[in-house]
C-alpha positions as CSV (number, residue, x, y, z in Angstrom):
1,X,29.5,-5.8,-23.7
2,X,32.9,-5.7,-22.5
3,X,35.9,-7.7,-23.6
4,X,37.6,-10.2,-20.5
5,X,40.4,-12.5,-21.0
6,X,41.4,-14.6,-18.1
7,X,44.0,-17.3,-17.2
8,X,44.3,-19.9,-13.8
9,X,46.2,-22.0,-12.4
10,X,46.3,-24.8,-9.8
11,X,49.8,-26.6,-8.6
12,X,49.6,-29.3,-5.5
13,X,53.1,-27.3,-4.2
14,X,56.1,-29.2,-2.4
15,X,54.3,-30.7,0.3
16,X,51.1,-31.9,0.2
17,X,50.0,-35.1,-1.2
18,X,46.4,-33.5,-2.5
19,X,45.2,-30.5,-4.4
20,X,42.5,-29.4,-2.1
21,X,42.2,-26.1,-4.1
22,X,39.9,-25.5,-7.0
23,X,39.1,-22.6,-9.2
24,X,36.5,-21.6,-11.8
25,X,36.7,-18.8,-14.9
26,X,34.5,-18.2,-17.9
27,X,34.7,-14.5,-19.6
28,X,31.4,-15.2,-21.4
29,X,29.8,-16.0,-18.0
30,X,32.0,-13.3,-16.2
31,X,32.5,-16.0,-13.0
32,X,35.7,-16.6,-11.5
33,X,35.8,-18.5,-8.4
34,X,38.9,-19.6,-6.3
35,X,37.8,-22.6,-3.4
36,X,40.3,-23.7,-1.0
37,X,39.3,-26.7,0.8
38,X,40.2,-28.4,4.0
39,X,38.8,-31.5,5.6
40,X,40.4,-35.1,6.5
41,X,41.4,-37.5,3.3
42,X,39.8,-35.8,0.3
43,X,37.1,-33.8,2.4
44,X,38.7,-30.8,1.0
45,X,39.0,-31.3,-2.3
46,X,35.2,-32.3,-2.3
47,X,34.3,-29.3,-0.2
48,X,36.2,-26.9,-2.8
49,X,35.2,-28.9,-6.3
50,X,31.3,-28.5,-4.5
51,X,32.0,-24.7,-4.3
52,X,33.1,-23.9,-7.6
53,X,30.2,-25.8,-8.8
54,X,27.3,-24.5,-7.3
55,X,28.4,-20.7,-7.8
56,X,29.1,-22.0,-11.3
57,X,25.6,-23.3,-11.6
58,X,23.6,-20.7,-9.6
59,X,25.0,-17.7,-11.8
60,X,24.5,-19.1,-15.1
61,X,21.0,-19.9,-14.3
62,X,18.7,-16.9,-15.8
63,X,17.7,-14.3,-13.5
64,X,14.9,-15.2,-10.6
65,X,12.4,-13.0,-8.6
66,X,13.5,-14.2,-5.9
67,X,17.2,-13.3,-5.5
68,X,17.9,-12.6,-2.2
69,X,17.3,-9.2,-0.8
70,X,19.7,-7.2,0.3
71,X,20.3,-4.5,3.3
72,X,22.9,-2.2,0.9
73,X,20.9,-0.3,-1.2
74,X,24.0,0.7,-3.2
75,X,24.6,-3.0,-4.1
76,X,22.9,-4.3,-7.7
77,X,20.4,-7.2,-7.7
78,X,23.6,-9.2,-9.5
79,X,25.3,-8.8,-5.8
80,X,22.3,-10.2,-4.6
81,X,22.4,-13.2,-7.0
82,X,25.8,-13.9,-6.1
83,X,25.4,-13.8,-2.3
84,X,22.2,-16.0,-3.0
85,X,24.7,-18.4,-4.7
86,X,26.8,-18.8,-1.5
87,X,24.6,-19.1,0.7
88,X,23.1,-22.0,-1.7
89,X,26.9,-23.5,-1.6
90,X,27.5,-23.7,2.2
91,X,23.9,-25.2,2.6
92,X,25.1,-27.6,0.0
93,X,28.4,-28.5,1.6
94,X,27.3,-28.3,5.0
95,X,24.1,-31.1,4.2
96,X,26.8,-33.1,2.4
97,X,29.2,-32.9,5.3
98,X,26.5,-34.6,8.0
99,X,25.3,-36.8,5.2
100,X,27.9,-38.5,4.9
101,X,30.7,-39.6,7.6
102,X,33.6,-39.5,5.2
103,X,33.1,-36.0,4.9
104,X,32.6,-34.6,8.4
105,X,33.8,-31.4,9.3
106,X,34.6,-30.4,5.5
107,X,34.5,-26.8,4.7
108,X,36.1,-24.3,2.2
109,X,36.9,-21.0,1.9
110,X,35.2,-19.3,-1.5
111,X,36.1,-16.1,-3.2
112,X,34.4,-14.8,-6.4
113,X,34.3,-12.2,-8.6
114,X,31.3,-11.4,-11.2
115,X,31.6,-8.6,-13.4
116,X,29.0,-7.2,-15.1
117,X,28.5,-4.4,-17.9
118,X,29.8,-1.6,-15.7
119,X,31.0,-3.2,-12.1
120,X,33.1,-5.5,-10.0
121,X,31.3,-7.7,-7.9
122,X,33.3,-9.5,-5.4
123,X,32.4,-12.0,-2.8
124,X,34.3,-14.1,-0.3
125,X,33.9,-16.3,2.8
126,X,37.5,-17.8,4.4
127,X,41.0,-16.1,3.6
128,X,41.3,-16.3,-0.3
129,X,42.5,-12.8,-1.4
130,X,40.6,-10.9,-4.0
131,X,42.9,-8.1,-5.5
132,X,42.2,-5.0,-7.8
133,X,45.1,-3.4,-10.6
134,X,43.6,-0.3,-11.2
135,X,45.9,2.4,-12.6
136,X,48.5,0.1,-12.3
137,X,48.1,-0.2,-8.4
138,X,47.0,-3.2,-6.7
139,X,44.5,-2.9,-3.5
140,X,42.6,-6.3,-1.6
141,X,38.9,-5.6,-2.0
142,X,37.9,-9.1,0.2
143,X,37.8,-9.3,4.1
144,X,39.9,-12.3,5.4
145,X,37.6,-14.2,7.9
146,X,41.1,-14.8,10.2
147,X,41.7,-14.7,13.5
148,X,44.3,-12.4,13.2
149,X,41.9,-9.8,11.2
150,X,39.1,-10.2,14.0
151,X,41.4,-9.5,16.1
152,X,42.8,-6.5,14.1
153,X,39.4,-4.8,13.9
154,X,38.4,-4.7,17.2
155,X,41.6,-3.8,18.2
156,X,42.7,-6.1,20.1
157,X,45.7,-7.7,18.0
158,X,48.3,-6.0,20.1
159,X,46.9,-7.0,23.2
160,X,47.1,-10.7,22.1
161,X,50.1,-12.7,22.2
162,X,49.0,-15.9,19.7
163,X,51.2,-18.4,17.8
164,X,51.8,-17.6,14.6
165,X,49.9,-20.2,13.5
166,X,46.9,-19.6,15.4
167,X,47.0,-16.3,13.2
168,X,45.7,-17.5,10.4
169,X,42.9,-19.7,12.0
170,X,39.4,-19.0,10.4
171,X,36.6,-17.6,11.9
172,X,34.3,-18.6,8.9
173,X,33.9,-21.4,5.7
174,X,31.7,-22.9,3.5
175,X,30.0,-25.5,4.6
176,X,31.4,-25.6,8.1
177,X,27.8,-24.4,9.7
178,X,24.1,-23.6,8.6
179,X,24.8,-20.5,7.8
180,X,27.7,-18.3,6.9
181,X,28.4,-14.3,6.6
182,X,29.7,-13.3,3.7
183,X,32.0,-10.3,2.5
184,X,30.4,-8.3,-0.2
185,X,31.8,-5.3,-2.5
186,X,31.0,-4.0,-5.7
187,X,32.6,-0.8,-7.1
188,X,32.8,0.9,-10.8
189,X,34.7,-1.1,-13.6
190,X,37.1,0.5,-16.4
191,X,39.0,-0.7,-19.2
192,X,42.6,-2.1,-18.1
193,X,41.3,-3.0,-14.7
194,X,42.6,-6.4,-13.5
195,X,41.5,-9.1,-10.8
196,X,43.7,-11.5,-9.1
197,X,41.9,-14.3,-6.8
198,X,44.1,-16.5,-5.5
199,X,44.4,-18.8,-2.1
200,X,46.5,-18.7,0.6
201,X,49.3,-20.9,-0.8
202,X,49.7,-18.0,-3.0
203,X,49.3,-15.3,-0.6
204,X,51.0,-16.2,2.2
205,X,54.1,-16.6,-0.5
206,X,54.2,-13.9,-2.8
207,X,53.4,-9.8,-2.4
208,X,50.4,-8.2,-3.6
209,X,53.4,-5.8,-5.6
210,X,54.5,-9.2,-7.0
211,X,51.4,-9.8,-7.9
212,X,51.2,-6.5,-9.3
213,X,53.8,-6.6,-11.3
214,X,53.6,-10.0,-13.4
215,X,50.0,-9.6,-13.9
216,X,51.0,-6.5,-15.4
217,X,53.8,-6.9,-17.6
218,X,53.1,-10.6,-18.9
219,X,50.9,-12.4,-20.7
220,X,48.4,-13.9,-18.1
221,X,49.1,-17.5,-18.6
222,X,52.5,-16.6,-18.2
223,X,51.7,-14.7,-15.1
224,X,49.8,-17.7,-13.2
225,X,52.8,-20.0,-14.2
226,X,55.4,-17.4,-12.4
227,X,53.6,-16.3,-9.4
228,X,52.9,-20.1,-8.9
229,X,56.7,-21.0,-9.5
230,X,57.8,-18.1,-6.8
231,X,55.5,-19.7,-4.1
232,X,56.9,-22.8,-4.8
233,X,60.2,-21.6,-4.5
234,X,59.9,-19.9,-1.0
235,X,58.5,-23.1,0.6
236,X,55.3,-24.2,-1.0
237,X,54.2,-26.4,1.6
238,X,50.4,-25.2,1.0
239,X,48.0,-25.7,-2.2
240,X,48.7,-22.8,-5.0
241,X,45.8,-21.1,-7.2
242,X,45.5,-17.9,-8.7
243,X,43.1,-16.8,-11.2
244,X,43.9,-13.5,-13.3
245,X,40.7,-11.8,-15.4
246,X,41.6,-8.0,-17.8
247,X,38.9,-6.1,-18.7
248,X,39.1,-4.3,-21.9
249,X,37.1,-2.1,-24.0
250,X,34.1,-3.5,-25.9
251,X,33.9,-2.3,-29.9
252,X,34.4,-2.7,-33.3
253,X,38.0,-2.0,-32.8
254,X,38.3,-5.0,-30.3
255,X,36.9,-7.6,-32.4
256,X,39.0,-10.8,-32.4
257,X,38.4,-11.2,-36.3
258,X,39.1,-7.7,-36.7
259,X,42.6,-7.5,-34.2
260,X,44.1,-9.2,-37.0
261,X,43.6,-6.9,-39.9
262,X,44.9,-3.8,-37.4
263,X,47.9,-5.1,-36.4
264,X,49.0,-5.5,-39.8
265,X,47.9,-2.2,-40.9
266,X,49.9,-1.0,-38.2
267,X,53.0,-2.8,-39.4
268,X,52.7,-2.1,-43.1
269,X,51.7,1.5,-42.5
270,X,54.7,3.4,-39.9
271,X,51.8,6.5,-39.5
272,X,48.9,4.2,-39.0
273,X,47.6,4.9,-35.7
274,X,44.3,3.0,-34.2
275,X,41.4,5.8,-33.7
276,X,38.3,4.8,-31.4
């Protein structure tokens, strides 16, 4: 089993009065979720804690019969279980949402990443970026439901003259109908690959080379606090998350008790040199 360390982090930014945005990690589980929620009073926040917990308790659940079929025969039965567990979140949401009047019209984009043994498995309804270091270069592997992407994939974007703001409308949530489409990917995992999830507050503020290059060269607690602090800096007016995961290399040689005895080898011995 592969080793994962992970780090997140949620800020309320400069302008908002509520932290609508929630996230979700666990490297034994191998779940990390960022939910960015929207919605009158604390709709939002509702509609994004409710998304982080169902995917958080549909994946840990043991493995069913009846996970969701699937029309890519290139995707694993684990992308089917997470799919499954979206669709179970926006029926969630969506019930809670007409249940109750407070929460009318809640919704909340959701993007997550599983990773199992040997793959990548990402997932993502709204605009909440997933990104992939590998080899030290950073690529988006999610789909933003925008406007402004509809529009740049059926070629019309230069055609259409829209406010800015109307750029960035979405064209799908959680919870906001009966049923949503999700975007679905899985691709081949190696040792040193990195995933960054994080919302709009993030993206919309900092460059996926920015990204790149913190994730990189710090520690990834470190990282979340200084992408966080440059979003703030250029504005924050929205909500800022991002969730960072490593994957490393399972083995003896990667055993937490055993780290400790190599490093010190390595210090007391100048020709030491760690041999897989």
């Amino acid at each position: 089993m592969k080793q994962i360390e992970s780090a997140g982090l949620t800020d309320i930014g400069r302008k908002r009065k509520i932290n609508q945005d929630a996230f979700f990690l666990d490297d034994r589980l191998g779940l990390y979720v960022v939910a960015d929620g929207m919605g009158g009073h604390k709709a939002g926040e509702v509609a994004a804690r409710m998304v982080v917990e169902n995917l958080r308790d549909s994946m840990a659940l043991p493995p069913s019969e009846d996970t969701m079929p699937l029309e890519d025969d290139s995707l694993s039965p684990m992308a089917g279980r997470l799919l499954e567990a979206i669709h179970v979140a926006n029926r969630n949401v969506y019930r809670a949402s007409l249940e109750d009047e407070t929460l009318q019209g809640m919704g909340s984009t959701g993007s997550a990443v599983f990773l199992t043994d040997s793959t990548i498995i990402g997932a993502n309804v709204g605009d909440s970026p997933i990104y992939l270091i590998h080899r030290n270069h950073i690529n988006e592997i999610s789909m933003a439901h925008t406007l402004e992407a509809q529009l740049a994939a059926t070629g019309a974007n230069e055609n259409r003259k829209l406010d800015r703001a109307a750029h960035h409308i979405l064209t799908q949530a959680i919870g906001t109908r009966e049923t949503v489409d999700p975007y679905l990917c899985e691709i081949q995992c190696f040792p040193g690959d990195m995933v960054v999830i994080g919302s709009d507050g993030l993206s919309n503020k900092v460059a996926k080379e920015e990204i790149n290059h913190a994730a990189r060269s710090m520690p990834l607690p470190q990282a979340c606090h200084h992408l966080v602090a440059m979003a703030n800096e250029r504005g924050g007016e929205d909500n800022i998350t991002v969730l960072i995961a490593r994957i490393g290399s399972a083995g003896f040689l990667n055993n937490p008790v055993i780290k400790p005895f190599i490093h010190f080898f390595r210090s007391a011995f100048a020709g030491f040199r760690n041999k897989r």
